[in-house]
VOGU-3710 file (C-alpha; in Angstrom, 3 decimals, decimal comma):
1> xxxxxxxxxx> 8,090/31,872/-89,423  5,170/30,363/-91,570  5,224/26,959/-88,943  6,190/28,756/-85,738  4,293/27,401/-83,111  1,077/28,776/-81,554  0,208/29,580/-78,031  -2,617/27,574/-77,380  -5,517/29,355/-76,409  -6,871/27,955/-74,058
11> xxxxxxxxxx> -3,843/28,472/-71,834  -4,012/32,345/-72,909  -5,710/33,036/-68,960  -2,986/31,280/-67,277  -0,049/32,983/-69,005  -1,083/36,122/-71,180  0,911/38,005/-73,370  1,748/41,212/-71,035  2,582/39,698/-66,828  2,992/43,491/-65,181
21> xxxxxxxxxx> 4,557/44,543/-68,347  6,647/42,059/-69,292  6,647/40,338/-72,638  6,228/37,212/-73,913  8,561/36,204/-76,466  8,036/32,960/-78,888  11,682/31,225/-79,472  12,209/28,089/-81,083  11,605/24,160/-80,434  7,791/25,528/-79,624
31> xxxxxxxxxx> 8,878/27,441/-76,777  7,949/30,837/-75,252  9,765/32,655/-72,764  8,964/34,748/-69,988  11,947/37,720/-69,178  12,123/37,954/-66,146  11,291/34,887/-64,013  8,571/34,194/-62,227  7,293/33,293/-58,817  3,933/30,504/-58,472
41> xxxxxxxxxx> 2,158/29,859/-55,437  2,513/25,397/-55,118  3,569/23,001/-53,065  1,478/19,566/-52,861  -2,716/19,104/-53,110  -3,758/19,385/-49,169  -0,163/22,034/-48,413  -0,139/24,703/-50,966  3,602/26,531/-50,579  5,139/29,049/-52,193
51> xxxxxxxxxx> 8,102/28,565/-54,262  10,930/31,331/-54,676  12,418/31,926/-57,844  15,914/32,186/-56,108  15,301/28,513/-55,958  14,737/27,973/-59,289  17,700/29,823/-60,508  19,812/27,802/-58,159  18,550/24,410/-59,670  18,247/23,220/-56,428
61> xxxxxxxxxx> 14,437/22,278/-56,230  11,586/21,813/-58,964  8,490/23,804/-59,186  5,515/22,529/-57,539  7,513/18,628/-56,675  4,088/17,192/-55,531  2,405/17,533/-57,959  4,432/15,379/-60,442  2,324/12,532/-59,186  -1,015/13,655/-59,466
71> xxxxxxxxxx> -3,413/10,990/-60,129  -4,007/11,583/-64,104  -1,896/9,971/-66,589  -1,681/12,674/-68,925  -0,426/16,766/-68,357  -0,936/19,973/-70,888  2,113/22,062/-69,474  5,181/21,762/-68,624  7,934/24,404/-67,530  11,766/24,027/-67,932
81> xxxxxxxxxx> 13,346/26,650/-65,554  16,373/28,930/-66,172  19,447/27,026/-67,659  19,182/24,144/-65,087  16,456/22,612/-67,728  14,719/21,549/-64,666  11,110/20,358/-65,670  7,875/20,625/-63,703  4,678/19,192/-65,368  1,211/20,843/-63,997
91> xxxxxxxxxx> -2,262/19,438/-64,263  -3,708/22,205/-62,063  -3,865/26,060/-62,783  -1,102/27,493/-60,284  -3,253/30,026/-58,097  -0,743/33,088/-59,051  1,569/34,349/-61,187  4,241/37,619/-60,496  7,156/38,711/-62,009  10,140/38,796/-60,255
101> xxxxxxxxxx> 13,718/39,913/-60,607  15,963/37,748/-62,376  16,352/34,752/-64,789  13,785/32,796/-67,369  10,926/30,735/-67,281  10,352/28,629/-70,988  6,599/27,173/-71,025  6,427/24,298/-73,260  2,719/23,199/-74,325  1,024/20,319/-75,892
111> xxxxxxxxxx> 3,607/17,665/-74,499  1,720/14,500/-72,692  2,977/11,328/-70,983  2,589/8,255/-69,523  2,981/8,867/-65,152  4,680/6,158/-64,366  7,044/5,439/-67,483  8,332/8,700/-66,183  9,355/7,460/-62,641  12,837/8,504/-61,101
121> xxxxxxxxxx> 14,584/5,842/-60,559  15,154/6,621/-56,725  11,370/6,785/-56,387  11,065/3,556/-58,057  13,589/2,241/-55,625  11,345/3,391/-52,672  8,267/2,187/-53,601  9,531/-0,777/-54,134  11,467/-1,097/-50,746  7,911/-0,157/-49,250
131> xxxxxxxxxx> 5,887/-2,623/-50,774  8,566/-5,408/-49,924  8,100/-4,053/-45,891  4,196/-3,681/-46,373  3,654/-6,769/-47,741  5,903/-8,420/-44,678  3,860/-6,755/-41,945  0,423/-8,051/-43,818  -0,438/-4,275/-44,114  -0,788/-4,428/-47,653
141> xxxxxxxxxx> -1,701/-7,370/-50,244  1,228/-8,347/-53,188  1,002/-5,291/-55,790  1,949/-4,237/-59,018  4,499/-1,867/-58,549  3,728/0,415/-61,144  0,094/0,150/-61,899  -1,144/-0,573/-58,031  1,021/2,231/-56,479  1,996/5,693/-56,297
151> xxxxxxxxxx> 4,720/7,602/-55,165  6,037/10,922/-54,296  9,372/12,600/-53,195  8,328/14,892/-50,223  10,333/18,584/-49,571  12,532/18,407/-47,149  16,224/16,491/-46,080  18,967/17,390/-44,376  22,361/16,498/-43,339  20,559/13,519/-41,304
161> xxxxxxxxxx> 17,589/12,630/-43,573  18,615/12,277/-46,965  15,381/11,792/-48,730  11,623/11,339/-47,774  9,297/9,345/-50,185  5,615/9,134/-49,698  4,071/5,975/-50,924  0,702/4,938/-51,773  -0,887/1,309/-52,015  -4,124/1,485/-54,929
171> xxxxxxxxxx> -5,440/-1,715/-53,949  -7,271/-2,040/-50,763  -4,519/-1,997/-47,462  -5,856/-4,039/-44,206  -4,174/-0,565/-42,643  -2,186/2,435/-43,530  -2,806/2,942/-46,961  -0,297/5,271/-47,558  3,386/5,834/-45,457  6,074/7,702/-45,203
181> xxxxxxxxxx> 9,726/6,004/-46,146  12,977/8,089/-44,604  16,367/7,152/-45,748  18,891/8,339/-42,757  22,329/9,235/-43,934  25,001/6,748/-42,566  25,658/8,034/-39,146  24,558/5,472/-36,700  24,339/6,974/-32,984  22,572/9,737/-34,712
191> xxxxxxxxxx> 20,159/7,515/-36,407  19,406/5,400/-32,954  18,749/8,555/-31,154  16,278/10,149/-34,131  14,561/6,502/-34,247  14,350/6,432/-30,056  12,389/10,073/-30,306  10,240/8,903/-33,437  9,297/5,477/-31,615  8,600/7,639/-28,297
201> xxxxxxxxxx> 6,985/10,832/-29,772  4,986/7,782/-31,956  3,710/5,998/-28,354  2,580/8,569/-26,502  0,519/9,962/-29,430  2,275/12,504/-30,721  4,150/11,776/-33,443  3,110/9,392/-36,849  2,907/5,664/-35,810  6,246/4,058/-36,324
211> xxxxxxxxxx> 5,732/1,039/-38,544  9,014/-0,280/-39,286  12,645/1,119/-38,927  16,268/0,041/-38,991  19,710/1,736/-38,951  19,236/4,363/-41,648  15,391/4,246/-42,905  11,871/4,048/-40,844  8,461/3,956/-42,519  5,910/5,694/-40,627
221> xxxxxxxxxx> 2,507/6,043/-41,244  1,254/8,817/-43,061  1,001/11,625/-40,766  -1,557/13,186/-42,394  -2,032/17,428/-43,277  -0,855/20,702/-41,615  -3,018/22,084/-39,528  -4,378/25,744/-40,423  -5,447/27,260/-37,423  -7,667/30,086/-38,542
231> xxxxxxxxxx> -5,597/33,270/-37,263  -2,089/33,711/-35,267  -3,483/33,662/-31,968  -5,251/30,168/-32,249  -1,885/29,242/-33,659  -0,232/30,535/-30,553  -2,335/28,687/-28,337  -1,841/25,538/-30,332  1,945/25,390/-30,240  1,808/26,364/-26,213
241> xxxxxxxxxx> -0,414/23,563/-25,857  1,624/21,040/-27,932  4,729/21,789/-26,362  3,335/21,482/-22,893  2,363/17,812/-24,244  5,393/17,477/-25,559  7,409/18,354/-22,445  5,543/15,597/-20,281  6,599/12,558/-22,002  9,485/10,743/-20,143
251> xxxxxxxxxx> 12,840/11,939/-20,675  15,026/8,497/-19,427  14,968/7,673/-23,442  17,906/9,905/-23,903  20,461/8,929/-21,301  22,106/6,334/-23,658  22,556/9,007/-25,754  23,765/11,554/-23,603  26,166/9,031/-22,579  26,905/7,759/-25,819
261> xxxxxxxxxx> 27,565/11,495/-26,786  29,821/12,246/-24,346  32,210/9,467/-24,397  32,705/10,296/-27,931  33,142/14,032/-26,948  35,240/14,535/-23,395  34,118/18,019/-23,511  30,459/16,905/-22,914  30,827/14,858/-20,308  30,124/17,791/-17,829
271> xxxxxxxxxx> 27,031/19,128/-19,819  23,769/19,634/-17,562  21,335/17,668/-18,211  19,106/20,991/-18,651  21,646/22,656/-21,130  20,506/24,096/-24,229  23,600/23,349/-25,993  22,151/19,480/-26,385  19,796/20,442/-29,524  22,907/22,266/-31,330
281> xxxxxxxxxx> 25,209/19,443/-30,555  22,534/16,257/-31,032  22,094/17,522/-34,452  26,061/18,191/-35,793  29,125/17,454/-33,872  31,563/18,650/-36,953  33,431/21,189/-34,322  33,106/19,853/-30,559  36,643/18,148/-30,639  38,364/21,288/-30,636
291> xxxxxxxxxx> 36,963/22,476/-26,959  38,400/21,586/-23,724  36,323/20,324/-20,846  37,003/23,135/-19,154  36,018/25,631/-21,816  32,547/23,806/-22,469  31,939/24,502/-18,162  33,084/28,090/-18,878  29,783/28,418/-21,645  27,745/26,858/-19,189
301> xxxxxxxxxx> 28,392/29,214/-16,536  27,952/32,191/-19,125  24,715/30,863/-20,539  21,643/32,991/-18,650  20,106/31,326/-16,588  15,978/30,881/-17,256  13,658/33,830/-15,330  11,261/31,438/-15,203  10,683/27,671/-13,380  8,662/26,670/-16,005
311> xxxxxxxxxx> 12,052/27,047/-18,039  14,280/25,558/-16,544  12,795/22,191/-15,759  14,694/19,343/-17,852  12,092/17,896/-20,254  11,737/16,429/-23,634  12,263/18,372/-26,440  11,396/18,074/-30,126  13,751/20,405/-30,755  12,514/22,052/-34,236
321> xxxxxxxxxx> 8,545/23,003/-33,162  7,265/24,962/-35,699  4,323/24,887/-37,786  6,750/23,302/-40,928  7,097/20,148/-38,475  3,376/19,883/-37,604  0,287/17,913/-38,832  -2,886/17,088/-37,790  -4,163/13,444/-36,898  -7,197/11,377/-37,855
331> xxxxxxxxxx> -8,612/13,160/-34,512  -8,050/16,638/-36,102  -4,907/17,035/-32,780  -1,763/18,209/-34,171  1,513/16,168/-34,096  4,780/16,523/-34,646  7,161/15,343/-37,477  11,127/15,153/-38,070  13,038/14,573/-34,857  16,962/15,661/-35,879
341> xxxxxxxxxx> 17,242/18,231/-32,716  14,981/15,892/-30,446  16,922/15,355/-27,040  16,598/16,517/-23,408  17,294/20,265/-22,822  15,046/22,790/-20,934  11,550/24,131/-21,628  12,417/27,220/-23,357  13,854/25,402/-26,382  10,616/24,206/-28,099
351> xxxxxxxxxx> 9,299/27,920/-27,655  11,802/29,636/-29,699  11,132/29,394/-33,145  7,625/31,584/-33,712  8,408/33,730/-30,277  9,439/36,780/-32,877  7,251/36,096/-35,373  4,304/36,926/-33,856  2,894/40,081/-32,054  3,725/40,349/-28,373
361> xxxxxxxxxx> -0,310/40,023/-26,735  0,194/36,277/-29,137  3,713/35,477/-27,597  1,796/36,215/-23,990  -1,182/33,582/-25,665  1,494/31,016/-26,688  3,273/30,910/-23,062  0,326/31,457/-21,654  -1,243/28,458/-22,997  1,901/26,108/-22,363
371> xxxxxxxxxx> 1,555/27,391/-18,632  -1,483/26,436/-18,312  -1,422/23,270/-20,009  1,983/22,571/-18,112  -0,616/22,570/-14,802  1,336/26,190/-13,385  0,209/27,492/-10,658  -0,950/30,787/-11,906  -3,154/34,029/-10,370  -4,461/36,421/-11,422
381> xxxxxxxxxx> -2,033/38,767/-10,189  0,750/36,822/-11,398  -0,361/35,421/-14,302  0,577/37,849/-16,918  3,823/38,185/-15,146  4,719/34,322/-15,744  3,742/34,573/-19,104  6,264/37,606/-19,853  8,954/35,644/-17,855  8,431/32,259/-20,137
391> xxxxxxxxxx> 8,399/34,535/-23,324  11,654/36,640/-22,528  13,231/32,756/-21,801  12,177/31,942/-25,522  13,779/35,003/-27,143  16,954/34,853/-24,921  16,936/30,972/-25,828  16,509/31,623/-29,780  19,450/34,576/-29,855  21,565/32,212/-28,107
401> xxxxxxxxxx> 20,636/29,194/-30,143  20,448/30,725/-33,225  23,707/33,476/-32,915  25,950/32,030/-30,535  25,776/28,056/-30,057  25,340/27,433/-34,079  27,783/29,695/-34,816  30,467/27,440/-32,036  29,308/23,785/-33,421  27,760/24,069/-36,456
411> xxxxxxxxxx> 29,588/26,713/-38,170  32,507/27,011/-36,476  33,354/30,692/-37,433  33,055/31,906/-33,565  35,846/31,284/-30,948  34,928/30,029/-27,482  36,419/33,314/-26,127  34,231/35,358/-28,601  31,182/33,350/-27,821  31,963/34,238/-24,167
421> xxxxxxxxxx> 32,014/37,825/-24,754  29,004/38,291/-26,337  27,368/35,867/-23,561  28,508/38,012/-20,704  26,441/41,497/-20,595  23,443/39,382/-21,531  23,909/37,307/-18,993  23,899/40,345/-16,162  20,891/41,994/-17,794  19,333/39,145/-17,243
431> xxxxxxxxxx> 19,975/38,935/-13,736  18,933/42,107/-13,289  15,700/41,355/-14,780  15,353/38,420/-12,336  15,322/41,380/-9,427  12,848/43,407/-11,631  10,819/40,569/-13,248  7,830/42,678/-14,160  10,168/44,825/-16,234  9,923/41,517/-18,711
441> xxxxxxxxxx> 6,164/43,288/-19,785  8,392/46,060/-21,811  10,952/43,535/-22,906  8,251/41,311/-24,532  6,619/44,573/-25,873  9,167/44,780/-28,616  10,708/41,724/-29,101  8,855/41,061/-32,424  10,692/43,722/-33,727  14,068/41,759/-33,259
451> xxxxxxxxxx> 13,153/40,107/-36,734  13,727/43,215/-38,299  17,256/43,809/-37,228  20,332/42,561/-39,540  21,280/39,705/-37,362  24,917/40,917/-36,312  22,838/43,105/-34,253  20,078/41,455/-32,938  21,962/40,444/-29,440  23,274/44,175/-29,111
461> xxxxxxxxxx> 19,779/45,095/-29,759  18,103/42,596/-27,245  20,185/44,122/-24,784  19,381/47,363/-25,348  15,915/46,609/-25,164  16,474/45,293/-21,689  18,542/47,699/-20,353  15,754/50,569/-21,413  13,019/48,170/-20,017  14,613/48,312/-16,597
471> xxxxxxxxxx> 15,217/51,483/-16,520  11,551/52,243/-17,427  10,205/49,996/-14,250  12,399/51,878/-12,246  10,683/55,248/-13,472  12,462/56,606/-16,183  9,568/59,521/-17,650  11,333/58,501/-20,981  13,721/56,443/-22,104  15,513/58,417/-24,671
481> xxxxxxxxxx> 17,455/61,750/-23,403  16,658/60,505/-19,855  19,634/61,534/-17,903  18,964/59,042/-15,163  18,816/56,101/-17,655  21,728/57,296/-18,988  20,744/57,200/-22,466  22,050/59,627/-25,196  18,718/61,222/-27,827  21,724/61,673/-30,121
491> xxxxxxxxxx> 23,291/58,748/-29,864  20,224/56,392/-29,637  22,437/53,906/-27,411  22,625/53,380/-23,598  25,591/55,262/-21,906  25,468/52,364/-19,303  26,450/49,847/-21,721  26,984/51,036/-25,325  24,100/49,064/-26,590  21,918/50,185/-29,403
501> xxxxxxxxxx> 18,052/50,663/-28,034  14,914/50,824/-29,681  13,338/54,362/-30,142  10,227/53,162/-28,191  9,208/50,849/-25,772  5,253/50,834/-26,123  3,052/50,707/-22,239  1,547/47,128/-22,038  -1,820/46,530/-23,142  -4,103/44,810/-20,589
511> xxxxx> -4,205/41,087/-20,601  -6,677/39,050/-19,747  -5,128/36,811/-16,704  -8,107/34,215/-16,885  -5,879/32,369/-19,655
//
């Protein structure tokens, strides 16, 4: 192997011979090889994320996307993944490096190229279907498509967004420098309703300004980068805040398509305006024709019914809030992106996405601060107790979002009279909690720990959970081998109901009710 290739030395820091043990191997075509594959932490210049190496083996997304269009013309590494032969060119050191479980990484060196001679053609489509609507609107001056821009195919896509391009004018814009191009897939009343939340979310400053839009593509302006709040309590308090926001724009922008909806689907035409089954069935519709009106007012009458007001008031929803969907403004206030689940439902549906992620005193922060920005009414004798009621609402509303309604109109693998089984005992612990409302304290005690459950349990669990936490506000010494709560040490389950229990429900900490 007199000619066999050399690992360059100055890229001996990034990849050395030994990563936790594992060798490198030199193969042909001035390759080396990595056994097993590994894991880098990416994702564009102002969003670092990290990427899995279960995606890599699946072919499905390339290493570090963003940063194929950094702003120098040449690159010094380049890594073809797995089999796929998926290439991802790096002018940056990645920030880490780890070993994980399965597959191959090849690291090619030395190889340089020209940026844009490398363009995909779809990106080269974009840009140049952005300059043509740029140009129109006098935002930007004629340009060289290749030389005086630059553009980049963002994460994300779904069924309803197809692709998202960011593109960048280099000469000097009158305004908005750089936008944001979404292609919609072809599905019309879809695309009118996402395009009458983006131009509404847009106007009442909370969403990127809409600049331009038709059937199935809008270019908004560049929304700018995720916020970071600096621990998971100011994060709570953000996303209260931004919901509360969120849930006083105007909600008349959806009753031509809640109509629209429901002349296409008989079995809608009943629907509350307040029902959380609008996100689920805004977003896909693939199973609806198979219910009866009269079985869609059977799941409404099963669905529990909000502990508190601040719930149950119909309001605009975005649907999808989470931190993924956020950004921050040129005035540093975060807004929202991506409106596929926007519609009108009740309050507790924009709370129901980080309510188990975080600790329970930040779940009391995050409904605390959407109480307070919602203008509630609150005490300090009663404040703590609203904020428990709100943050039960928002785990009820995820299990029965996430586990039940999906399962009915996305998936379709769960019959109506299933879906009504399940919906019943949760349903009557809820009640019961209405009678006992400060019981909710225990309940939002151990919620978090709902996360940890396999999710064919987590409703069983939830429960549970309840059930103990009632019986605890009515006494109970202890919840396990009580013989007035009924529950069995051995068993670990209530006697009452069957359902499985957590070993411990922890005594609340003292809030502070100031908020």
């Amino acid at each position: 192997m007199a000619n066999a290739p050399v690992f360059p030395a100055e890229l001996e820091s990034w990849f050395p011979p030994l990563v936790h043990g594992v060798q490198r191997q030199l193969v042909a075509d001035g390759k080396f090889i990595y056994y097993p594959n590994i894991t880098m932490q990416g994702g564009d210049r102002d969003s670092p994320q990290p990427f899995q190496s279960s995606e890599a083996s699946a072919g499905g997304l390339t290493l570090l996307q963003a940063f194929d269009f950094l702003e120098a013309r040449t690159w010094c590494l380049a890594l073809e993944i797995g089999a796929q032969g998926s290439e991802v060119w790096f002018k940056e050191r990645p920030s880490s490096l780890h070993v994980t479980e399965h597959g191959g990484i090849y690291i090619h060196v030395g190889r340089v190229f020209e940026l844009h001679s490398n363009m995909k053609a779809a990106e080269l489509e974009a840009a140049e279907f952005v300059v043509d609507v740029m140009v129109r609107l006098a935002f930007w001056p004629p340009v060289e498509l290749k030389s005086e821009t630059k553009v980049q195919q963002l994460k994300g896509g779904s069924s309803l967004t197809q692709a998202v391009f960011a593109v960048e004018c280099l000469r000097d814009a009158t305004a908005h420098p750089k936008v944001v191009l979404k292609r919609y897939a072809d599905q019309a009343s879809r695309n009118r309703r996402m395009l009458a939340a983006s131009t509404l979310f847009s106007s009442s400053g909370l969403g990127p300004a809409v600049l331009a839009a038709d059937c199935d593509w809008i270019v908004e302006a560049f929304g700018g980068v995720p916020p970071d709040p600096e621990s998971d309590t100011a994060k709570a308090k953000m996303l209260g805040s931004l919901a509360a926001r969120i849930h006083s724009c105007p909600t008349e922008w959806f009753d031509s398509c809640r109509e629209e909806l429901a002349n296409r689907h008989p079995c809608l035409k009943d629907l509350p305006v307040d029902s959380s089954i609008w996100p689920c069935v805004v977003y896909r519709q693939s199973h609806l024709d198979k219910y009866l009106p009269e079985e869609m007012r059977q799941l409404c009458a099963a669905l529990p019914s909000p502990l508190s007001s601040s719930s149950r008031r119909a309001v605009t929803i975005h649907g999808d809030l989470h931190t993924g969907n956020l950004l921050l403004s040129d005035a540093s206030e975060p807004i929202v992106t991506d409106f596929e689940q926007s519609c009108v439902s009740n309050a507790a549906q924009d709370l129901i996405y980080d309510i188990t992620d975080m600790s329970a005193d930040d779940s009391r922060v995050l409904c605390a601060s959407y109480l307070k920005a919602r203008g509630a009414s609150l005490t300090e004798a009663n404040a703590q107790v609203e904020a428990d009621k709100l943050a039960v609402d928002a785990v009820v509303a995820q299990i029965v979002n996430f586990f039940i309604l999906r399962s009915l109109f996305w998936d379709g693998d769960l019959s109506m009279s299933d879906a009504l089984a399940k919906l019943c005992p949760l349903r009557l612990v809820i009640d019961e909690l209405r009678t006992k409302p400060r019981a909710c304290s225990r309940v939002v005690d151990v919620a978090h720990q709902i996360d940890d459950i396999d999710e064919d349990e987590q409703l069983d669990f939830f429960i549970g959970l309840c059930r103990a936490s009632l019986d605890d506000a009515e006494g109970s010494a202890t919840r396990v081998a009580a013989t007035a709560g009924g529950y069995s040490s051995a068993e670990g389950h209530s006697s009452r109901t069957g359902h499985p229990v957590p070993d411990v429900v922890p005594q609340r900490k003292p809030a502070d009710a100031s908020f």
